[in-house]
FIROKOL-281999 format. One record per residue: x, y, z of N, C-alpha, C in turn; residue in one letter. Coordinates in steps of 0.1 Angstrom, whole numbers, padded with zeros to 4 digits, always signed. Each point is the difference from the previous one (the first is absolute). Layout:
<sites>
XYZXYZXYZA ...
</sites>
This chain:
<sites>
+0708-1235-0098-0008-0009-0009-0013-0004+0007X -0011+0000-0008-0013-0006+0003-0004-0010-0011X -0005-0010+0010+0001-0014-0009-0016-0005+0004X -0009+0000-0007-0015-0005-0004+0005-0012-0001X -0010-0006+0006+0001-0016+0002-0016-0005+0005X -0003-0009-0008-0014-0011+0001-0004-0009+0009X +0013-0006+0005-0002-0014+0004+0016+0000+0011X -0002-0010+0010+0006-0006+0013+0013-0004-0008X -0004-0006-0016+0011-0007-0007+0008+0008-0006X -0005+0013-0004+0009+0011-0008+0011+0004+0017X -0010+0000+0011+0009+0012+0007+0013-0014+0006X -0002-0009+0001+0010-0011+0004+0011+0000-0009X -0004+0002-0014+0006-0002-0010+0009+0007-0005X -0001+0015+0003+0007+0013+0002+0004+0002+0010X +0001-0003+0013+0011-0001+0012+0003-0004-0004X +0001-0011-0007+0013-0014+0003+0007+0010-0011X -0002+0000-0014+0007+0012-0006+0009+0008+0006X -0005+0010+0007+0007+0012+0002+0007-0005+0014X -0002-0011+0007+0009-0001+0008+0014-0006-0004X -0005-0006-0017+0012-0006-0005+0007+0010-0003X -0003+0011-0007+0003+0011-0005+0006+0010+0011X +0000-0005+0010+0007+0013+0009-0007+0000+0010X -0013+0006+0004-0010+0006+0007-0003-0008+0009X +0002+0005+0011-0008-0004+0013-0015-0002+0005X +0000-0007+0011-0016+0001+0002-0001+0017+0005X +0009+0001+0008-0006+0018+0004+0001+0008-0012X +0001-0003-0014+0003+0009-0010-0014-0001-0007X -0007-0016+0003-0010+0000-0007-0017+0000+0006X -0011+0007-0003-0004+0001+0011-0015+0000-0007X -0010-0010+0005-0012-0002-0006-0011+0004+0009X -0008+0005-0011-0017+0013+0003-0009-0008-0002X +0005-0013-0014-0009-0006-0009-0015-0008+0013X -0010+0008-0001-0010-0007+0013-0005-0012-0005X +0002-0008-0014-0003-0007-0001+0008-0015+0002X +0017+0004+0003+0005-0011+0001+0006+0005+0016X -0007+0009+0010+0010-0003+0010-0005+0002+0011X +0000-0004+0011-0008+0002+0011+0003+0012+0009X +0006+0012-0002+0003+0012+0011-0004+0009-0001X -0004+0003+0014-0015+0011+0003+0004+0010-0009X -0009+0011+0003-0001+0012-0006+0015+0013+0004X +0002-0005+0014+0005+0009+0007+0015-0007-0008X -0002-0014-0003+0017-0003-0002+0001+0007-0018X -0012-0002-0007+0002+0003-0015+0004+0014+0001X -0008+0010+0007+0004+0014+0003+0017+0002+0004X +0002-0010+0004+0010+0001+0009+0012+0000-0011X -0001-0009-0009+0009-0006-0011-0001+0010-0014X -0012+0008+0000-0002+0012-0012+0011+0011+0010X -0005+0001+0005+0009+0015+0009+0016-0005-0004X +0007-0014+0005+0012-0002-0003+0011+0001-0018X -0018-0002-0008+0001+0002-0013+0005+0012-0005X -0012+0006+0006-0002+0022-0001+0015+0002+0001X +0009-0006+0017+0007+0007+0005+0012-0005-0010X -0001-0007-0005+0016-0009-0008+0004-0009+0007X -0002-0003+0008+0005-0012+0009-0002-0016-0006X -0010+0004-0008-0005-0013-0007-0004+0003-0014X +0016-0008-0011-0004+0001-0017-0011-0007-0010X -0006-0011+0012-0006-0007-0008-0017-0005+0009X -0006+0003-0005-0013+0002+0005-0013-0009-0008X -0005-0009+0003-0010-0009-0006-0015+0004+0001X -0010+0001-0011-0012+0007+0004-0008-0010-0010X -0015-0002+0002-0006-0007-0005-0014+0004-0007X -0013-0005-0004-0017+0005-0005+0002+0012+0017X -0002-0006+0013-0006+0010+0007+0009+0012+0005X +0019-0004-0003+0003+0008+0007+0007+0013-0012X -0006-0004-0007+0004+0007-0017-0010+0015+0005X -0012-0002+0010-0008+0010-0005+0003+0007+0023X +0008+0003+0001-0003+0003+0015+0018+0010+0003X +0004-0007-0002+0014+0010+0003+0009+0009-0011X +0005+0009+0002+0007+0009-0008+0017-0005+0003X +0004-0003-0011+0015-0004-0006+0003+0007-0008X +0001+0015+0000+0004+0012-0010+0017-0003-0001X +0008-0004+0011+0010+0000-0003+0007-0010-0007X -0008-0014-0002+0005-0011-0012-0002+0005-0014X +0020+0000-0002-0007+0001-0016+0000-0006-0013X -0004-0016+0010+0003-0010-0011-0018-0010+0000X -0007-0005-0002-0007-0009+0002-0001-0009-0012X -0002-0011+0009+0007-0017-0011-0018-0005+0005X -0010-0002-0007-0009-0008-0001+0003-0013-0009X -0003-0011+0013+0006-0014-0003-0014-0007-0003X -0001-0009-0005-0015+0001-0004-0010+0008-0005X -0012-0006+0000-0008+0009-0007-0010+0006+0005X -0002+0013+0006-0013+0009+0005-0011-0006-0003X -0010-0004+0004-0018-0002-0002-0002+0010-0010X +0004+0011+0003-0006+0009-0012+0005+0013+0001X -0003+0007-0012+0008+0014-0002-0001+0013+0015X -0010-0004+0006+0001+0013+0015+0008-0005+0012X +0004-0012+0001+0007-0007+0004+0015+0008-0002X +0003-0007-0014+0016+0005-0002+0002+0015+0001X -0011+0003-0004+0002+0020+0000+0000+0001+0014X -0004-0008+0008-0001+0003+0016+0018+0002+0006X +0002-0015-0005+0014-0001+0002+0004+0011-0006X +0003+0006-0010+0009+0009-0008-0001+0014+0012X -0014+0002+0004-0002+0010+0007+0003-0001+0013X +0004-0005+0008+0011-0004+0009+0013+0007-0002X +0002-0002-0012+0015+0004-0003-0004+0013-0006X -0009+0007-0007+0002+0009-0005-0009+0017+0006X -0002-0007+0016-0004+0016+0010+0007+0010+0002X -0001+0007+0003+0007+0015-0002+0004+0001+0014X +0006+0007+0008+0009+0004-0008+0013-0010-0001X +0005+0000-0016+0009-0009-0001+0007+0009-0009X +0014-0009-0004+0010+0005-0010+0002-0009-0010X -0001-0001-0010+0002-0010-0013-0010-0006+0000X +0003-0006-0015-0012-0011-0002+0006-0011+0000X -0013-0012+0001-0002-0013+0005+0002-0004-0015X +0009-0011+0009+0004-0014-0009-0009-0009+0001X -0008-0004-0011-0008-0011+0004+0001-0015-0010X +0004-0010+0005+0005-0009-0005-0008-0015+0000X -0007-0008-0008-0007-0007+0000+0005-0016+0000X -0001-0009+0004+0004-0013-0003-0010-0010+0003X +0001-0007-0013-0017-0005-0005+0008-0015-0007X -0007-0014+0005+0002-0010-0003-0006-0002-0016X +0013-0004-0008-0003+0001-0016-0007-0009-0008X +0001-0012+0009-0004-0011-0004-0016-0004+0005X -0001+0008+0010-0019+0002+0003-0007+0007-0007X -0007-0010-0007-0014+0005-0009-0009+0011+0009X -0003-0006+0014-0011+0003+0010+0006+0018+0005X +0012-0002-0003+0008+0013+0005+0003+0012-0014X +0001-0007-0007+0001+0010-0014-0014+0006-0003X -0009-0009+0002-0016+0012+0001+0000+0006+0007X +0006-0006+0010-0007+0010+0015+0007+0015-0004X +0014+0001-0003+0008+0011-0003-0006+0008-0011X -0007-0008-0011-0005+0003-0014-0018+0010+0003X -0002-0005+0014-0013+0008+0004+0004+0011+0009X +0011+0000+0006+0007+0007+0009+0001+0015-0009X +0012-0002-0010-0001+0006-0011-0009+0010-0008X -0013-0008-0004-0012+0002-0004-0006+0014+0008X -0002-0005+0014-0005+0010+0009+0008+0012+0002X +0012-0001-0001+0005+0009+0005+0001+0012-0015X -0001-0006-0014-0001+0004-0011-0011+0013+0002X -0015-0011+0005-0012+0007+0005+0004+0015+0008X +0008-0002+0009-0001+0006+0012+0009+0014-0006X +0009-0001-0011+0006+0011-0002-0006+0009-0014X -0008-0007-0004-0011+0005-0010-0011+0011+0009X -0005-0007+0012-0010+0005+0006+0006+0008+0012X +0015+0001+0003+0004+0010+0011+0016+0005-0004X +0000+0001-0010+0010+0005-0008+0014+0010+0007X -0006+0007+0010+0012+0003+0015+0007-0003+0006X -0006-0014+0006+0005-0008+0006+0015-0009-0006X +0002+0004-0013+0009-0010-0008+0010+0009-0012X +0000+0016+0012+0010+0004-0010+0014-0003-0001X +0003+0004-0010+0014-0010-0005+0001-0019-0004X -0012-0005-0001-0001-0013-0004-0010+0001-0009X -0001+0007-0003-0011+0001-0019+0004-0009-0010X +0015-0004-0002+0004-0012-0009+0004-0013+0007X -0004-0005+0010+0008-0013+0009-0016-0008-0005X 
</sites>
């Protein structure tokens, strides 16, 4: 699983989760460069453990959405809400480099009761409407979503 996350408060907030849930800290293992301080050589270090299977649950964020290949997750849970449509396709494209086997699960969870967050998704949407009008390849098999 690959888990998109915003903020210091989502990734706190989902350890404490999945440690309740079973998972360990060596199970769960954060890239996100926005909420964590470890060098380059340690994020490298924690994708390789991902690649290898050693590690089911992997945290990525805006910078680390666009830098490593995670062909073998085939789940991604965006918790919060992307800045904008090249963003999330960034994430999705993480999960969906070749060579791989199946398709990606992509799972959204969006606060219902935020006004500030239902546009954001509602422009999210919009764009990406744009983006399959204007690149129509990129989005085979999601013609009706």
């Amino acid at each position: 699983h690959v888990i998109f996350i915003d903020s210091k408060v989502q990734r706190n907030s989902l350890i404490d989760m999945l440690r309740e849930s079973g998972y360990t800290s060596g199970q769960i293992k954060n890239i996100a460069a926005t909420t964590t301080s470890i060098s380059g050589q340690e994020m490298s270090a924690r994708v390789k453990a991902f690649r290898d299977g050693k590690v089911p649950i992997i945290m990525i964020d805006r910078a680390s959405a666009t830098g490593y290949n995670l062909q073998n997750g085939d789940v991604l849970h965006v918790v919060g809400t992307p800045q904008d449509a090249s963003v999330f396709l960034q994430a999705q494209g993480r999960l969906a480099r070749m060579p791989r086997v199946g398709d990606v699960e992509v799972n959204t969870y969006r606060y219902g009761d935020n006004v500030t967050e239902n546009a954001l998704w509602n422009n999210l949407d919009s764009q990406i409407k744009l983006l399959r009008a204007s690149a129509p390849g990129m989005f085979v098999g999601q013609e009706n979503d």
